[in-house]
Each structure stands twice: as C-alpha cells, then as structure tokens.
N, C-alpha and C positions, 0 to 999 in steps of 0.2 A: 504494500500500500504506500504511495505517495504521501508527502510530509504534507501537503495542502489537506488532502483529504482527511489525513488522520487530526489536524487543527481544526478543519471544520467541523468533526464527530466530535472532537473536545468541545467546542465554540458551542455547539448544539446540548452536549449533555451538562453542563455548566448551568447553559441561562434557565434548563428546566431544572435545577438543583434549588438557582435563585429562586424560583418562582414557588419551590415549595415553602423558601424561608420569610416568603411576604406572610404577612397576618392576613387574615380574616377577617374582614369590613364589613360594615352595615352604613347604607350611604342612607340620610333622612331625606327623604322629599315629600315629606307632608307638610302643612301649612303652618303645624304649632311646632316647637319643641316636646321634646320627649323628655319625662324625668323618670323611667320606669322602663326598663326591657327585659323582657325573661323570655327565651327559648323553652320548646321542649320537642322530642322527637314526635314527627307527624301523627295525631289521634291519639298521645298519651297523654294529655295535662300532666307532666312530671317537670314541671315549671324549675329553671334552672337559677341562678344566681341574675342577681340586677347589673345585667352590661353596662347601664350606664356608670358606674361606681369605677368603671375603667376610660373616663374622662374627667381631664382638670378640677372641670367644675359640675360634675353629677347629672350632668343634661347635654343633650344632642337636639343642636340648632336646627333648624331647616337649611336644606342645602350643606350639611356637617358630617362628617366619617367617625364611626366610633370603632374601634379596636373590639375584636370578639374574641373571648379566651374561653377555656376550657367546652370548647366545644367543635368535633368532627366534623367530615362533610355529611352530606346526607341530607333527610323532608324533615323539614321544624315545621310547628306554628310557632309564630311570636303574637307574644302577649304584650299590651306596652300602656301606658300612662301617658296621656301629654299633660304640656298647661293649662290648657283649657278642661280640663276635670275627667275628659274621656277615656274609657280602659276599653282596647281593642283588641281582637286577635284576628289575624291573619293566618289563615291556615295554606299548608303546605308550600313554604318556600324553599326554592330550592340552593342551597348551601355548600359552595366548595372551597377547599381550604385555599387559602391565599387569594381568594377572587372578593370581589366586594358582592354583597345581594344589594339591592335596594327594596320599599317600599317606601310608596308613593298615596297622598289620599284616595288616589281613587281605589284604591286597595282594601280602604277603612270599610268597612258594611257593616261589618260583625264589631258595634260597639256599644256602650252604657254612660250614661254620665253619674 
C-alpha cells in the first residue's frame, strides 16, 4: 500500500475517533427557556437526572446547546420545565452520541401548566 493511501485510512479513522469524543447536545428551539430536562428511555418514564444542572447557570436559553451526560445513544422521551410554568414531554427522540438532537415548539403537544 502506498504512503498516500495508508495517511488517508489514518486521516479517515482519526476524524471518526474525534467524533466519538464530541459530547452529546441538546440544541433548544423553543420559544421559552428551559429550567428542567430529564430523559428516559422511549415508553419507560424512568426519568433520569436534571440536564440542565450541566449549565452555568441551571437553564437553557432558546437558541442555546446544553451538554448531555450520562446518557447512551438510543429513543428517549424528554421531559422538560420551561419558564413559563409548562412541563412537556416529547416522546421518542432520536439520540446519538456526539450528534446534537434538537426540539423545537412545535414539538411541545404533550404539555400541563
């Protein structure tokens, strides 16, 4: 094998190493802030730790990325809080390590104040 080829197999197996050592995102595009995020795998309500608690200041802006820790790829619902008093869930999103998800309001249906 040629030294090009064998850098670009290197070049290649590298940037996918990189990509597994990005974190796991959650981008907000809803209209309010969020002070409350819990996961849990798809159809169990086994509601996990509060994501936002892995930002500054305990809350995810609109248009803001929060950091997701202890949690796989794989179908979550998320369950969330914003400021305006609402508790939603969003069921089956889909979650891979290193990639960002988003939700978005028109996402919101399944909500309570």
């Amino acid at each position: 094998m040629k030294k090009g080829a064998i850098s670009f197999i290197l070049a290649i197996i590298a940037s996918g190493a990189h990509a597994q050592n990005k974190p796991t995102r959650f981008w907000n595009l809803t209209v309010n802030t969020i002070t409350a995020l819990q996961m849990s795998p798809a159809g169990k309500q086994e509601w996990g730790i509060n994501q936002c608690k892995n930002d500054r200041d305990g809350t995810v802006d609109h248009d803001e990325r929060l950091r997701i820790t202890d949690v796989s790829a794989g179908r979550y619902d998320v369950r969330l809080v914003d400021k305006a008093g609402r508790t939603c869930i969003v069921r089956d999103i889909d979650v891979k390590e290193g990639a960002i998800f988003i939700i978005e309001e028109k996402q919101l249906t399944d909500c309570r104040k």
